[in-house]
N, CA, C and O of each residue as an XYZ file, in Angstrom:
376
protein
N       7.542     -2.633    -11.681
C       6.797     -2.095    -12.801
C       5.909     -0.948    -12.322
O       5.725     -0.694    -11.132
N       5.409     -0.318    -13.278
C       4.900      1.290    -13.008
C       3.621      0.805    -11.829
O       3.668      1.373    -10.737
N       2.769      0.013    -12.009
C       1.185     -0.621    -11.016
C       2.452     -0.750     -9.351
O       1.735     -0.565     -8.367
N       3.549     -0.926     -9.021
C       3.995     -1.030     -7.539
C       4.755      0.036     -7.477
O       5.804     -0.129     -6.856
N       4.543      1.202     -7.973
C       5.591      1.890     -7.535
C       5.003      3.337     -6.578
O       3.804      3.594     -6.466
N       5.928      4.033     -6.054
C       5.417      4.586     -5.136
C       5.281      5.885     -5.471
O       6.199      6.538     -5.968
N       3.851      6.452     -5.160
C       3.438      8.084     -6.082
C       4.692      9.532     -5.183
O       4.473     10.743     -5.210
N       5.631      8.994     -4.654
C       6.874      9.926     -4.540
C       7.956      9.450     -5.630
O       8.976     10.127     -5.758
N       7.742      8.187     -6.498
C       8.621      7.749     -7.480
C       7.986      8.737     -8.424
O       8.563      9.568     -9.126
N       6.874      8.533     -8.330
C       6.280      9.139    -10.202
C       6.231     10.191     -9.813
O       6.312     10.796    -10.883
N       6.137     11.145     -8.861
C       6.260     12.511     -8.827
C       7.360     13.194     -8.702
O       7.510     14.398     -8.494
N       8.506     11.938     -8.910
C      10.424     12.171     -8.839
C      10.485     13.360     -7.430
O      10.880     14.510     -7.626
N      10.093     12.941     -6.213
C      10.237     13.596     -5.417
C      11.187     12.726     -4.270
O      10.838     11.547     -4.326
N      11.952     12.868     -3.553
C      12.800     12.416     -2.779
C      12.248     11.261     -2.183
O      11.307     11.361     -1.395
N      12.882      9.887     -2.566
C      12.153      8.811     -1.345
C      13.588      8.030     -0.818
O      14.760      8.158     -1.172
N      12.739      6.925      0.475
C      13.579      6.281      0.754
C      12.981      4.809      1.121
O      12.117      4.366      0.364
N      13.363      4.076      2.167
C      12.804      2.460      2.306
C      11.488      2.911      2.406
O      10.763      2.091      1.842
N      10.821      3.883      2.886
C       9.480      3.593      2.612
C       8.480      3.310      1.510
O       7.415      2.712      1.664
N       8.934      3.793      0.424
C       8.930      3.484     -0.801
C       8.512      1.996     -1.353
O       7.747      1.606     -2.235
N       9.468      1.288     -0.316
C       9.414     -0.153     -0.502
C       8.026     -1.089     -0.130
O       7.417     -1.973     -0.732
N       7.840     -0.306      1.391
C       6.702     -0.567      1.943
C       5.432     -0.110      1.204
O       4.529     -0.757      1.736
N       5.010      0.512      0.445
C       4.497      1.207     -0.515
C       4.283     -0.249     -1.602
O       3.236     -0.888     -1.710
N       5.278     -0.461     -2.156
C       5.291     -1.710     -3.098
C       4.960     -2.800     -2.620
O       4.248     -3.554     -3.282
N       5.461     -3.191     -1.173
C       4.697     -4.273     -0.812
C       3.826     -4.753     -0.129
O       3.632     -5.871      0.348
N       3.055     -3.364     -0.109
C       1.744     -3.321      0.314
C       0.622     -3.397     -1.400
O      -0.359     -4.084     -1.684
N       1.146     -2.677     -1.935
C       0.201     -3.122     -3.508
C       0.301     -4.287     -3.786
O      -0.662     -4.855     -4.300
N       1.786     -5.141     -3.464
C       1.719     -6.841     -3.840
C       0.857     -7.476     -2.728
O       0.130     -8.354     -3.191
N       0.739     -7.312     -1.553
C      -0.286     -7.412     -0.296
C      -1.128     -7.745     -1.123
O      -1.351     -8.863     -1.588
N      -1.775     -6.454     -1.392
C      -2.938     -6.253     -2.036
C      -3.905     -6.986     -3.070
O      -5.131     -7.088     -3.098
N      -2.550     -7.623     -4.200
C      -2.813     -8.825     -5.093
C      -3.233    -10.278     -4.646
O      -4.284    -10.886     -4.853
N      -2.180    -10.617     -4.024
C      -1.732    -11.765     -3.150
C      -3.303    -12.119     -2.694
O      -3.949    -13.109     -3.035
N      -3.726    -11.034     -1.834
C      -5.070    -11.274     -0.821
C      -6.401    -11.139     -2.125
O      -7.234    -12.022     -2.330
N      -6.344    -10.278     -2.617
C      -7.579    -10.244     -3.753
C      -7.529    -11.324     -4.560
O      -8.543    -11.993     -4.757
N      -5.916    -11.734     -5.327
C      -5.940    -12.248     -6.490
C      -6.266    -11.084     -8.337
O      -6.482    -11.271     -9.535
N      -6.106    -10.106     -7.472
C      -6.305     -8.663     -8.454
C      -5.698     -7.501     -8.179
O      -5.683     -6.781     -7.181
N      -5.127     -7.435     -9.391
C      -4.286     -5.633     -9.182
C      -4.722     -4.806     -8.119
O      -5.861     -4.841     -7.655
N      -3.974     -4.194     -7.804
C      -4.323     -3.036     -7.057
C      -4.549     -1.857     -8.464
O      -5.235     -0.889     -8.792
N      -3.818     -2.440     -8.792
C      -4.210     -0.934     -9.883
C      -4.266     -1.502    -11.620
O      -3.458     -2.304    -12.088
N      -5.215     -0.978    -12.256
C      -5.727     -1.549    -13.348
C      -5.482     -0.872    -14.721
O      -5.879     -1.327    -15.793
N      -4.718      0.374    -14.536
C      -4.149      1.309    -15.824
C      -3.412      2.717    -15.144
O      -3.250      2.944    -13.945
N      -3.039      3.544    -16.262
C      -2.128      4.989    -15.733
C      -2.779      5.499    -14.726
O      -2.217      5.860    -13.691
N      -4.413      5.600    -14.997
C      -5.048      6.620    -14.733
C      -5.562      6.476    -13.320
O      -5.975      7.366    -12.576
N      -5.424      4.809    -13.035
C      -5.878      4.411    -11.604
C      -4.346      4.861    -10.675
O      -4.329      5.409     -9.573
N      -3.230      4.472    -11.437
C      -2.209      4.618    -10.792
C      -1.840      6.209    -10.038
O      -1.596      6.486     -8.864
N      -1.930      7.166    -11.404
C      -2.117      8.372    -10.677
C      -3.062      9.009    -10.036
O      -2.851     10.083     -9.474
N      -4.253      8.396    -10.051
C      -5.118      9.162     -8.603
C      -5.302      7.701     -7.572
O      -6.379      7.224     -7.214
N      -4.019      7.215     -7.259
C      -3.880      5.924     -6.251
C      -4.509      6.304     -5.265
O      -5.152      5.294     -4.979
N      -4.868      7.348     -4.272
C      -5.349      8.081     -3.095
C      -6.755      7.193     -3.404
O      -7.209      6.424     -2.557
N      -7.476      7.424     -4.909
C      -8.992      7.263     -5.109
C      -9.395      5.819     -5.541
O     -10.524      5.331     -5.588
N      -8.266      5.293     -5.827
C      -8.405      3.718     -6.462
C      -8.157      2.945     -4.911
O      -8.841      1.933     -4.762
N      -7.588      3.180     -4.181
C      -7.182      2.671     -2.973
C      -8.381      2.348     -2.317
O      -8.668      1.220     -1.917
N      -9.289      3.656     -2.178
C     -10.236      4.119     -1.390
C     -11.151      3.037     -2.307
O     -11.343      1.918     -1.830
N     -11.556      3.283     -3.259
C     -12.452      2.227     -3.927
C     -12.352      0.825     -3.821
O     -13.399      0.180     -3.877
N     -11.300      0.250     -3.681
C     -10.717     -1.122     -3.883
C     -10.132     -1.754     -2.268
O      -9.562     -2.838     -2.145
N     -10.361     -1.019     -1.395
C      -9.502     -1.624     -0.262
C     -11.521     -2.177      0.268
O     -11.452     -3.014      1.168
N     -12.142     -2.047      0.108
C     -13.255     -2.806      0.943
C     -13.333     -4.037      0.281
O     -14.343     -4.682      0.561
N     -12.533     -4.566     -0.543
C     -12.296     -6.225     -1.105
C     -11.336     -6.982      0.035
O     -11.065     -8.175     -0.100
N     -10.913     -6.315      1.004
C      -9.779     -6.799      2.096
C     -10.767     -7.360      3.160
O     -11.832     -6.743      3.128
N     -10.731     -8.226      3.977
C     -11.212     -8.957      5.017
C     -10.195     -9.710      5.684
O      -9.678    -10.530      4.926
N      -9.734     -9.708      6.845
C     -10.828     -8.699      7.935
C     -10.454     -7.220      8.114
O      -9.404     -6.671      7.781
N     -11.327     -6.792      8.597
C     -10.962     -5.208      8.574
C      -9.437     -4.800      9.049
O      -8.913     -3.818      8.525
N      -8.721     -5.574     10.060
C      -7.514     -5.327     10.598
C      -6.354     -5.787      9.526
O      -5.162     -5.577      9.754
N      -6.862     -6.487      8.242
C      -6.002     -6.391      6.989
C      -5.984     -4.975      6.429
O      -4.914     -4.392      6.258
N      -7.199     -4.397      6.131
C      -7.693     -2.888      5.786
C      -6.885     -1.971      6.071
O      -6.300     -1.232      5.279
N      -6.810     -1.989      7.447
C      -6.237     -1.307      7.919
C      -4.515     -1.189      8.110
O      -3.798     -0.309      8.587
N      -4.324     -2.106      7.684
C      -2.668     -2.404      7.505
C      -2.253     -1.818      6.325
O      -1.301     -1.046      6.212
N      -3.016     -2.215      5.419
C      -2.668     -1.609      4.000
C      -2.913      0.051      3.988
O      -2.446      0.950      3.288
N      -3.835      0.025      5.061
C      -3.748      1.730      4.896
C      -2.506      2.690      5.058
O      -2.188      3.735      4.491
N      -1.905      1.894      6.094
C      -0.863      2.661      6.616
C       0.177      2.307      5.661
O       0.986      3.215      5.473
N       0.448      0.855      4.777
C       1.024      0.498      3.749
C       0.995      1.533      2.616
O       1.972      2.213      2.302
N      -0.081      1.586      2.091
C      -0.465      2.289      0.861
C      -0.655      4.109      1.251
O      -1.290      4.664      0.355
N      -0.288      4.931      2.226
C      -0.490      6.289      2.698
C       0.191      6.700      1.498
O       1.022      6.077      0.836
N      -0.295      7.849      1.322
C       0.242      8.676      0.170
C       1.471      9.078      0.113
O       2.220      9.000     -0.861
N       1.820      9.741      1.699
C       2.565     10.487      2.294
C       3.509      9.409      2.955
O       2.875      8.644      3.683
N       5.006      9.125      2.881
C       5.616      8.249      2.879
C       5.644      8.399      4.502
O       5.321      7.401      5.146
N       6.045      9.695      5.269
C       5.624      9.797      6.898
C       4.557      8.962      7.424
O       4.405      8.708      8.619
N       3.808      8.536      6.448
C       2.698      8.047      7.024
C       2.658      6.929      7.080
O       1.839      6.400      7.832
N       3.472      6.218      6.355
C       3.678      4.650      6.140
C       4.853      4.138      7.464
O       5.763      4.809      7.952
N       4.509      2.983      7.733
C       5.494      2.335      8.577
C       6.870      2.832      8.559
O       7.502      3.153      7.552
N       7.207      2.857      9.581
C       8.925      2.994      9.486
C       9.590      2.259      8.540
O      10.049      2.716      7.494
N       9.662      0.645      9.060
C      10.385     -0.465      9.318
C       9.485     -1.280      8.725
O       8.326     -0.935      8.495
N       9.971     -2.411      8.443
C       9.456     -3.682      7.999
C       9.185     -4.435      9.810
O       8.246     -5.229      9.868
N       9.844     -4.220     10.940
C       9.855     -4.413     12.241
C       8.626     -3.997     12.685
O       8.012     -4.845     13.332
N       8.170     -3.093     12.549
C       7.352     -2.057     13.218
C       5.696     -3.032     12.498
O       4.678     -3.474     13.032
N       6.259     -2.985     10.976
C       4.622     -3.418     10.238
C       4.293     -4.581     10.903
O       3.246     -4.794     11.514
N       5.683     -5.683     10.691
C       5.157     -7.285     11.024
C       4.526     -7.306     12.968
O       3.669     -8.109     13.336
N       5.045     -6.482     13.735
C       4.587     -6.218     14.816
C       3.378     -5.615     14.478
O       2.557     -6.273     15.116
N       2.887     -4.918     13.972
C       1.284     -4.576     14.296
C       0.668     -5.907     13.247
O      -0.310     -6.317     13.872
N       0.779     -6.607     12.172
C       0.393     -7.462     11.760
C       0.099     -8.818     12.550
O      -0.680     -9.753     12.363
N       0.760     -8.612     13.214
C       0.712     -9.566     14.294
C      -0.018     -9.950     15.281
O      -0.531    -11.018     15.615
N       0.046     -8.211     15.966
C      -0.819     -7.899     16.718
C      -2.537     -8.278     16.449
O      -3.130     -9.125     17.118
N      -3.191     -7.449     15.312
C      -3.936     -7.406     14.623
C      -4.494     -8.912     13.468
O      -5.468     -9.052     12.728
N      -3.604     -9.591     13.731
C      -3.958    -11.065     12.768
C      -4.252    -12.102     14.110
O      -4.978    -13.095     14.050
N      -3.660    -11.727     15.098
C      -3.734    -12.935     16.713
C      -5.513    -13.030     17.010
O      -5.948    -13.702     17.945
């Protein structure tokens, strides 16, 4: 649904599996809050600023920081792999 999708979907610009990681980092996001990541259109399209507002509800900081690289704007910026994430999750949850 439109609240997990990834702002290279809504800007119909070329994506690929990262995309995915993107989505399941906003379900992350629920899961751990118990609350949307995103709460209407308007949060959805400036996600960069709703992110920034809403990610200091995450504890411990090394969750924070997972989702950051989850939720990057810029799909380069997000994890490769689903391999790569659960290895630093790992790292970072031990």
């Amino acid at each position: 649904t439109q609240g997990y999708v990834a702002p290279e979907i809504w800007k119909r610009e070329p994506h690929d599996h990262r995309a995915d990681i993107y989505s399941l980092g906003v379900m992350l996001f629920e899961l751990l809050t118990g609350d949307p990541l995103y709460r209407g259109m308007n949060e959805i399209l400036d996600h960069k600023t709703t992110w920034r507002e809403r990610r200091s509800a995450l504890h411990p900081p090394a969750i924070r920081r997972a989702l950051d690289t989850m939720l990057a704007s810029r799909p380069e910026d997000r994890y490769d792999d689903l391999g790569e994430m659960i290895e630093i999750f790992e790292a970072r949850t031990a």
